[in-house]
C-alpha positions as CSV (number, residue, x, y, z in Angstrom):
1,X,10.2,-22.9,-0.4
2,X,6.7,-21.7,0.1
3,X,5.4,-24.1,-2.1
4,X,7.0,-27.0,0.3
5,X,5.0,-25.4,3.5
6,X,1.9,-26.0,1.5
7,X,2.2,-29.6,1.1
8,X,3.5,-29.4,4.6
9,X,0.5,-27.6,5.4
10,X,-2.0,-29.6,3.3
11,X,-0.1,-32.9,4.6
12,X,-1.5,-31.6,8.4
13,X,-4.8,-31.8,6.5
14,X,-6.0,-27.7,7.2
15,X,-8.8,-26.9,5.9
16,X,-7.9,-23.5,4.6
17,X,-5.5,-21.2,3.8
18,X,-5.1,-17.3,4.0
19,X,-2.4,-16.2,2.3
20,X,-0.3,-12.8,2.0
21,X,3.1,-13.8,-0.1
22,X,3.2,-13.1,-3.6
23,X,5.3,-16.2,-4.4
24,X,2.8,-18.2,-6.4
25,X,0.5,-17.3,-8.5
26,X,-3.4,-17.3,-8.1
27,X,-4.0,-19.6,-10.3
28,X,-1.8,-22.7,-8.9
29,X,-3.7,-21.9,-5.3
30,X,-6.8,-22.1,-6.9
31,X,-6.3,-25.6,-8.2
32,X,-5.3,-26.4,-4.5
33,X,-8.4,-29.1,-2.7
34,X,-9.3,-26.1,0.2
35,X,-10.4,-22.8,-0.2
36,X,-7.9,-19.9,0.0
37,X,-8.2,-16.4,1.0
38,X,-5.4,-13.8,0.1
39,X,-4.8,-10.3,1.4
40,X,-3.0,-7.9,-0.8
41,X,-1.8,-9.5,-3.3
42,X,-2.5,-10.8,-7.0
43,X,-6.1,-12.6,-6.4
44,X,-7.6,-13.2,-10.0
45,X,-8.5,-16.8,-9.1
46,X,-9.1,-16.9,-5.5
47,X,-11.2,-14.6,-3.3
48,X,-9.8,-11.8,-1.4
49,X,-9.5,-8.9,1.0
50,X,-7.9,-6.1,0.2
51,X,-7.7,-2.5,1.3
52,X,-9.1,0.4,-1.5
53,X,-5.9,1.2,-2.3
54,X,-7.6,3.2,-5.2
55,X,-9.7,5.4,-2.7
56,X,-6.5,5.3,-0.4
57,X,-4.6,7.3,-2.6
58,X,-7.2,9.7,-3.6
59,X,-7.9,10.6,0.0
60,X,-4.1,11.2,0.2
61,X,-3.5,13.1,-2.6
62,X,-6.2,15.1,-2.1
63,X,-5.2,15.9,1.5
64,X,-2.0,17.6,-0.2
65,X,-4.4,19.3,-2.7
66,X,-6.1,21.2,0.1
67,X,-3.1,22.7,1.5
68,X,-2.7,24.1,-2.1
69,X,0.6,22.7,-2.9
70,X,2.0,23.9,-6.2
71,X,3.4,20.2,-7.5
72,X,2.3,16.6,-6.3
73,X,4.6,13.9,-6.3
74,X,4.4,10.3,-5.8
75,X,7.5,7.9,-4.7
76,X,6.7,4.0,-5.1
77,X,8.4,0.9,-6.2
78,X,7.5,-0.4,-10.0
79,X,4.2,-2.5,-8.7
80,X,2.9,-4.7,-11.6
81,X,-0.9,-3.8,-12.4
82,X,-2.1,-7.1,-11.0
83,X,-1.3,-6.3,-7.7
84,X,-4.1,-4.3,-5.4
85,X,-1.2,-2.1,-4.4
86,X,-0.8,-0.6,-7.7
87,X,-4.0,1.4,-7.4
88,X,-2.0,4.0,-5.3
89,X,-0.7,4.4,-8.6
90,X,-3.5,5.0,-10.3
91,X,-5.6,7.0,-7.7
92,X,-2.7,9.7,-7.4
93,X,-2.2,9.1,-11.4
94,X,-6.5,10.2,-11.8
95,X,-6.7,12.7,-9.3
96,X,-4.0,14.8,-10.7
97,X,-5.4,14.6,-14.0
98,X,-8.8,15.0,-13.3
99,X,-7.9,18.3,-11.0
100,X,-5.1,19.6,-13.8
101,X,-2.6,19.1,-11.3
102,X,1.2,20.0,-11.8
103,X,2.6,16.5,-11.1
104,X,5.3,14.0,-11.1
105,X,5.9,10.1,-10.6
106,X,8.6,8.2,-9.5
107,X,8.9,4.7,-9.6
108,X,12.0,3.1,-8.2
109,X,13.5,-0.8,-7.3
110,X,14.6,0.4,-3.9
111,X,15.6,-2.9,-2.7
112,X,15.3,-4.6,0.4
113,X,17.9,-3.4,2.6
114,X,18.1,0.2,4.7
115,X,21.4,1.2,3.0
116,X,19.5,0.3,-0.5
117,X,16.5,2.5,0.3
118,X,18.0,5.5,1.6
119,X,20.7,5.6,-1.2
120,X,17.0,5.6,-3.6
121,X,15.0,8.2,-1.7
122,X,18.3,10.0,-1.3
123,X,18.3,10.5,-5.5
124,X,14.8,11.1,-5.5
125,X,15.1,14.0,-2.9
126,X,17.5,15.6,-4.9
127,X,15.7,15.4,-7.8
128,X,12.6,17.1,-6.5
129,X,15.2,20.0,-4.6
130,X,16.8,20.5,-8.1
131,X,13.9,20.3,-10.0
132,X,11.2,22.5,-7.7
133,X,13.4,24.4,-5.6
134,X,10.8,27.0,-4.6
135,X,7.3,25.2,-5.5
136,X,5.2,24.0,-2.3
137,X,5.6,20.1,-2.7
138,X,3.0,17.9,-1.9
139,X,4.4,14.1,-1.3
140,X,2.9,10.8,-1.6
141,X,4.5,8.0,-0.7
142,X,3.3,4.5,-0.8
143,X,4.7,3.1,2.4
144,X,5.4,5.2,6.1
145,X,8.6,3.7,5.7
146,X,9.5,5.3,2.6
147,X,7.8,8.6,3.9
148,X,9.8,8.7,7.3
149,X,13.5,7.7,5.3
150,X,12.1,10.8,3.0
151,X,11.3,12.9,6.3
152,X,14.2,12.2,7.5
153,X,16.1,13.8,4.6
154,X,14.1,16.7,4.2
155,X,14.7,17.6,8.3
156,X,19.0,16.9,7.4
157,X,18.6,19.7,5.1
158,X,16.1,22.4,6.8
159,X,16.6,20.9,10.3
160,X,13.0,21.6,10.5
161,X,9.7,20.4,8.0
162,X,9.7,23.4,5.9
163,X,6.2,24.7,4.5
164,X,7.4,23.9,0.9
165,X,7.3,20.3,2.2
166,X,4.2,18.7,2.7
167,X,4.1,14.6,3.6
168,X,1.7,11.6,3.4
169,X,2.4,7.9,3.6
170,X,0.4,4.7,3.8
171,X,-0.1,2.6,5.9
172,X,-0.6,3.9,9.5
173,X,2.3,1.9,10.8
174,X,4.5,2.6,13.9
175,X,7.0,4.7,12.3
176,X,4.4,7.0,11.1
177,X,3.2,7.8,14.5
178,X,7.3,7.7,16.1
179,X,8.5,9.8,12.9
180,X,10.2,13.1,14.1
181,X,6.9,14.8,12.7
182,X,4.3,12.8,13.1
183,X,3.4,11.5,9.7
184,X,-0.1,12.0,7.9
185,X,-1.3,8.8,6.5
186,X,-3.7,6.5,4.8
187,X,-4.4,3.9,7.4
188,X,-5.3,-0.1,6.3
189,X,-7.9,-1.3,9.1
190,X,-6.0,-4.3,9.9
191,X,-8.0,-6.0,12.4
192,X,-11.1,-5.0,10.0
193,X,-9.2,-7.0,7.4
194,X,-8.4,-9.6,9.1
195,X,-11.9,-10.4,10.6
196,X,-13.1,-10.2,7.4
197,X,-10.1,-13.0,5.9
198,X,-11.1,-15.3,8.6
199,X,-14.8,-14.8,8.2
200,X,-14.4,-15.3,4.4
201,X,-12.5,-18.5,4.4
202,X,-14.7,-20.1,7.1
203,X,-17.6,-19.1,5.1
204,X,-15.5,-21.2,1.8
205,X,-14.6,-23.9,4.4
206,X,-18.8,-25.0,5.2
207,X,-19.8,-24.5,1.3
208,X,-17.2,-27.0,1.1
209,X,-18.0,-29.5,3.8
210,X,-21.8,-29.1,2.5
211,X,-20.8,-30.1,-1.4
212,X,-21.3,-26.7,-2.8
213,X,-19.1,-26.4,-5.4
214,X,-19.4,-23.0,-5.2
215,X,-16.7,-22.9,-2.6
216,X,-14.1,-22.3,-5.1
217,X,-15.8,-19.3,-6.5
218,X,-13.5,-16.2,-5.7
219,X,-15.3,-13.2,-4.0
220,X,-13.8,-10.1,-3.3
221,X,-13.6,-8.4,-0.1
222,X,-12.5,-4.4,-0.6
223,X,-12.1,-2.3,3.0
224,X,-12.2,1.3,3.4
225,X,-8.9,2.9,4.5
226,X,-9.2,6.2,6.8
227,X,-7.0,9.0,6.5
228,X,-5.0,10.3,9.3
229,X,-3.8,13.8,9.5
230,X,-1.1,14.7,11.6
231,X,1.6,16.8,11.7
232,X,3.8,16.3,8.2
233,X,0.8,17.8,6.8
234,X,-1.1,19.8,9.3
235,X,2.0,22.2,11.1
């Protein structure tokens, strides 16, 4: 399908292309006649903006560090390594390490759907209540979405955010800020990435129109997240 609105799209004859979707690979886009500019997402042959994911999730994690929780934990989906998202991973992964941190990972195929996710996080909540009953718990989640379903469960059980809970997600999306407790996050400057997508693929679009072959070089664009503490973590 997406590979139909690109010969749609080059058919319109566009000049560029800034792309998000993980559908095809790198490598095919590269061999495409205009430049192309991807966000977040596998970019070994074309240039790229992306968010430091790596720095994202050391921020995060080290947030939860400073209210001296006894066990970190991080909840994600299994991200292949290719993928700039995966260095939430491996920040978290680092940190922990480097710090001789008690911690745990869990990487699960939520699915797509609501129903899908909060059966998953449901599991995983459990798991961590068995597992670390009285330990203060420091949680990292990759999405606010995750974090807020995982809020959500932890406020069913205590009907409050208990101090032996304490919750960061990335992101900075809406639900972080709408959350019952406003959520503490890692926040993607969207309109920084943007303006730098745009500004990237115009730049590839006039190396192009003046013969430099160069325009099919990739360059990599990384952005500095910000951290945002509010009140999962700061109560």
């Amino acid at each position: 399908m997406e590979r139909r609105y690109v010969q749609e799209l080059l058919s319109y004859r566009v000049e560029g292309l800034i792309v998000l979707s993980y559908t095809i690979p790198s490598e095919e886009l590269a061999a495409l006649p205009i430049p192309v500019v991807s966000i977040e997402r596998e970019d070994r042959f074309i240039s790229s903006v992306n968010t430091d994911n790596y720095m994202g999730a050391i921020q995060a994690t080290s947030l939860l560090a400073k209210h001296e929780c006894d066990v970190f934990i991080h909840i994600n989906t299994p991200v292949p390594k290719e993928i700039p998202a995966y260095d939430r991973i491996r920040g978290f992964q680092d940190f922990c390490t480097e710090h001789s941190l008690m911690h745990q990972i869990y990487l699960r195929d939520m699915g797509t759907s609501h129903a899908t996710v909060s059966e998953s996080m449901k599991q995983i909540f459990d798991e961590i209540e068995t597992r670390y009953p009285s330990l203060r718990k420091g949680i990292f989640l990759s999405s606010d979405t995750h974090a807020n379903e995982f809020l959500n469960l932890v406020i069913r059980k205590y009907k409050q955010l208990p101090d032996t809970y304490k919750i960061v997600g990335f992101d900075d999306s809406p639900s972080a800020q709408e959350a019952v407790y406003s959520i503490s996050t890692v926040g993607q400057q969207i309109d920084v990435i943007a303006q730098e997508a745009v500004c990237s693929l115009v730049r590839k679009i006039n190396q192009k129109k003046d013969g430099d072959e160069s325009f099919s070089d990739p360059e990599h664009k990384i952005v500095t997240p910000v951290l945002l503490r509010r009140e999962t973590t700061e109560l």
